[in-house]
N, C-alpha and C positions, 0 to 999 in steps of 0.2 A: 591643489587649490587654485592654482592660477589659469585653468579653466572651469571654476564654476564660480567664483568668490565674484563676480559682477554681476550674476543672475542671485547670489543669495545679498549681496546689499539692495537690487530693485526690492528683493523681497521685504528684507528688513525696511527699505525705506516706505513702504506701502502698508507695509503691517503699523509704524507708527503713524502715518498719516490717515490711518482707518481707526487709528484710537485716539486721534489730537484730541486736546484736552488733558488727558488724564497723566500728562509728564511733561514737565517746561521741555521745551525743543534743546534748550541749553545746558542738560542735563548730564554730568560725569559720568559714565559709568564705565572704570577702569578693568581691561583683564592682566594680571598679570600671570604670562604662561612661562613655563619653564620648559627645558626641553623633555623633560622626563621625571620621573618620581627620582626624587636624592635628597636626601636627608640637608644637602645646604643650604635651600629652597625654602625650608618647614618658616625660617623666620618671615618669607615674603607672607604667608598668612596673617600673621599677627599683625604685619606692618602693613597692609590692606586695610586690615580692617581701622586699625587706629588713624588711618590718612581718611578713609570716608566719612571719620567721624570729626577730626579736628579740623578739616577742609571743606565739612558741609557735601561732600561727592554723593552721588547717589547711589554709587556704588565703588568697591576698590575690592575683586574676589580674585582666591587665588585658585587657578586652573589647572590641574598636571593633567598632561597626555599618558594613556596608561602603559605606554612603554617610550626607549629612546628609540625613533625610528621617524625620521622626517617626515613623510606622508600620514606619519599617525600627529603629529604636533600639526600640519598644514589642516587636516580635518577636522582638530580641533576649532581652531583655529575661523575657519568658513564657519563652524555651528555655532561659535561667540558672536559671530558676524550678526547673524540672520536672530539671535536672540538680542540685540541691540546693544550691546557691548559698542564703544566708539571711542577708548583710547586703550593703546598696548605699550605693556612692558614684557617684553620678549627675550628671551636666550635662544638664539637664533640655534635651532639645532644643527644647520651647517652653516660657516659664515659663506661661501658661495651659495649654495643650495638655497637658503634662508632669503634671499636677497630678492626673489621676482614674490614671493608671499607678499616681503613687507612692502613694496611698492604697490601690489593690488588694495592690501589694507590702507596706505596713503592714500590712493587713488581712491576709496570710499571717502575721504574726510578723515580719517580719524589718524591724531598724532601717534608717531610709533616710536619707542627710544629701544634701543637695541641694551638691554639689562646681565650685566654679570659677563658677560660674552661679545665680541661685536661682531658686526659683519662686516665685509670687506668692501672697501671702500671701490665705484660707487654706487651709494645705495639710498633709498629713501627715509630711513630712519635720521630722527631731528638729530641726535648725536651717541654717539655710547657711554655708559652709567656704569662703571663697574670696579675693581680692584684693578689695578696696574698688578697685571698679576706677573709680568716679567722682571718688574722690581722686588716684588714681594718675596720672590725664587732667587734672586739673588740674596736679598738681605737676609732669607732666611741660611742659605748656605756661608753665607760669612759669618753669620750668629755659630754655625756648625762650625766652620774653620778654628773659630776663638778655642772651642769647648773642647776639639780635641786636640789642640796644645800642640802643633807639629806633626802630628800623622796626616796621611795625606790620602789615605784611599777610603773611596764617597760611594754606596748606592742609593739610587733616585728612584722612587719607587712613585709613580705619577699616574692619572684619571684616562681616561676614553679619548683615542686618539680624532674623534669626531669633533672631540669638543675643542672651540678656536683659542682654548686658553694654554693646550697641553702641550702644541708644540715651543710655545712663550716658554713657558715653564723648563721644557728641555735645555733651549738656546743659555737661558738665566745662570741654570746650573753650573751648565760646562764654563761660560765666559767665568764664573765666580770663581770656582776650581781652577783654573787657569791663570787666573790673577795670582793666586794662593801659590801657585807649584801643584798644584794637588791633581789626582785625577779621580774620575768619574768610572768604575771598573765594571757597572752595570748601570742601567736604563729599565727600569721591568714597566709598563707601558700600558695601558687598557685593562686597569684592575681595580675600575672606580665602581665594584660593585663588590660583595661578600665574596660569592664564590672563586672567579680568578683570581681576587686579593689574598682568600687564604689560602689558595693553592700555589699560589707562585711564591709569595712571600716566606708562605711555611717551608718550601721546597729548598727556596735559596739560602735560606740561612742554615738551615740542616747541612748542605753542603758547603756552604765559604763562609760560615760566621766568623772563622777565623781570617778570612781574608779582607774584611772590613771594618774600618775603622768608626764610620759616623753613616748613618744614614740620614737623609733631605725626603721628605714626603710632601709633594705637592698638591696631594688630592684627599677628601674628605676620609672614604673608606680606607685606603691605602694607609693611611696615618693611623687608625682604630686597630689597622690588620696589626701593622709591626711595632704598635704599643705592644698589646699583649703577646706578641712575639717576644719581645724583649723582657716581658715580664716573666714570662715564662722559660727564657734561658736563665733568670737571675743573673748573672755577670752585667755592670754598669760600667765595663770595657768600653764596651761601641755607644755614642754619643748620635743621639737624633732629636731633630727641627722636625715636628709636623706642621700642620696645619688647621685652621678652624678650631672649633671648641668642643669638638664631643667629648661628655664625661669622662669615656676614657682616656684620652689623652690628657685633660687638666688632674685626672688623680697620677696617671703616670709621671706628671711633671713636680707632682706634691711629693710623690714619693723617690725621685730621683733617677727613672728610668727614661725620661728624657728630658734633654736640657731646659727647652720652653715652645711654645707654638706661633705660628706666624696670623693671626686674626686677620680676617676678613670683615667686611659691612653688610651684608644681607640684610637686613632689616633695615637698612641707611638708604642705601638702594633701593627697595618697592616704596616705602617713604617717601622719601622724595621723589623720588622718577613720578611718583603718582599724583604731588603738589606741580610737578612741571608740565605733564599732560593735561590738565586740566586747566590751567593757567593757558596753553597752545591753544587750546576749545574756546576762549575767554579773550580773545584778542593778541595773547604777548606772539612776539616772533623770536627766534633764534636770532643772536648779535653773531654775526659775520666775522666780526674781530677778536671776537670773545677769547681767552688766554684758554685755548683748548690746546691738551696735548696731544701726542702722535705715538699710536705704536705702529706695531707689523700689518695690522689692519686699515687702521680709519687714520685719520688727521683731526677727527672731531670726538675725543676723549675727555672724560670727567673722570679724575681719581675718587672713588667712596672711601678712599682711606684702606690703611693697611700699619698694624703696630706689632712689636717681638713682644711677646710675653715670656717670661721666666718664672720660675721659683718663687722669686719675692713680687711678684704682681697679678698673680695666677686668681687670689682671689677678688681681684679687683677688675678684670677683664671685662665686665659690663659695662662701668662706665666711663672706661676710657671708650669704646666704643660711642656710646652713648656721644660724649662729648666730643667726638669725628662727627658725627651726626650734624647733633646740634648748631656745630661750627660752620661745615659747610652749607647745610640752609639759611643758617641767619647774610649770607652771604648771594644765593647761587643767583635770584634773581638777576641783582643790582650786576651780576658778574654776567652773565650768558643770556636772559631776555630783557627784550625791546618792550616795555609794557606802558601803558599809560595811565594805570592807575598801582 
């Protein structure tokens, strides 16, 4: 992209000035792209849409590249351009790799927040929007320490080593494990899609299910793979934290084959990220001093929140979400932009 994407903004910027009139010049029209098709993403659709609507935007769509594979997301990416697209919320599909895109995208005008993912710091994105997901990996492994009551041996069954959230994820684990006494006896590692998920998953437990006490799933599919793994050994011996909310995992949690799940904000995330692009379009600036945290990546982080769900909260998991949401917008403003109205 970062040699063609300034011949496709002259283009886009020629094609609206050959239709002025027909669209205020001031006009939102948000993409939010994800790195690839994944099922944890499906909520930024819905939350697109209800921000173009409760924020007046003229647009808030959500975009998947049709595989993970970075020159397929930057191509997207250039053709959002040239169709007038003019702010992004993005999952950088490499946090290096990712980083001269999002500057070409600044360099046309259009604000860019680095969503669910960041990039590494430095980079032109206003700041990153996403789960503290090396907190999330710990807290979920210490929910797992409680549940198996003094056992101590953990496998971490975790997402695409591309993605900048997985090796967080890793670090989380072991320091938690470590805290505990406990050790980490496997790592299974780039299985955030069906196929390797069940193949590895199904593999390892076939051979060392007796050699594990609790399993930690940091990643969407990987969590779905070793629910029904787990159901289908029947034995409520080995104790597991996943992640996210797919059906399977909230029945597995109802019915006792794993402890509880660790919730994400995706739909908190394109939400908002989408009221604070447009708000950048509109005068406000990033505050300099604003209580931004810091992980392995950026220094310029926004938690979307992260809660344990269990057994007795399982059916209520929307609105505590929900009211993560709520909580930090009625807030982000007054906290992180400079605005004058």
């Amino acid at each position: 992209m970062s040699r063609h994407v300034r011949k496709a903004v002259l283009m886009a910027g020629l094609a609206l000035l050959a239709g002025a009139g027909t669209a205020a010049a001031d006009d939102t029209r948000v993409a939010l792209v994800p790195g690839g098709p994944h099922p944890y993403f499906a909520a930024w659709e819905r939350a697109g849409k209800d921000a173009a609507r409760d924020f007046k935007l003229a647009a808030a769509d959500y975009k998947v590249p049709q595989k993970w594979e970075l020159s397929t997301q930057n191509q997207l990416l250039e053709s959002l351009v040239t169709q007038g697209y003019n702010a992004f919320l993005v999952f950088p599909g490499d946090p290096v790799g990712s980083v001269s895109t999002v500057a070409e995208l600044a360099d046309s005008g259009a604000p860019v927040i680095a969503t669910a993912g960041c990039l590494k710091d430095p980079s032109e994105a206003q700041f990153c929007l996403g789960t503290d997901v090396g907190n999330s990996a710990y807290l979920g492994t210490k929910e797992l320490l409680k549940a198996m009551a003094g056992k101590k041996r953990i496998l971490h069954v975790t997402g695409f080593l591309v993605d900048p959230n997985t090796q967080l994820r890793i670090d989380a684990v072991e320091k938690a494990a470590k805290e505990d006494g406990a050790q980490v006896v496997q790592v299974i590692a780039d299985i955030d899609a069906p196929e390797p998920a069940e193949e590895k998953i199904n593999a390892y437990l076939a051979a060392h299910a007796a050699d594990v006490d609790g399993i930690v799933s940091t990643a969407w599919v990987p969590s779905v793979v070793a629910a029904n793994a787990l159901r289908r050994i029947g034995d409520k011996r080995i104790q597991m934290v996943a992640i996210d909310h797919d059906e399977v995992v909230l029945k597995a949690i109802k019915d006792g084959f794993l402890h509880g799940t660790m919730l994400q904000n995706p739909y908190g995330q394109a939400y908002i990220g989408s009221h604070v692009v447009d708000r950048l379009r509109n005068g406000c600036t990033i505050k300099a001093d604003a209580p931004w945290k810091t992980n392995a990546l950026t220094s310029h982080f926004v938690d979307s929140g992260t809660v344990f769900v269990g057994a007795d909260k399982v059916d209520t998991y929307v609105s505590a979400m929900q009211d993560i949401t709520k909580n930090l917008l009625a807030s982000f403003d007054a906290t992180y932009l400079n605005c004058n109205s």
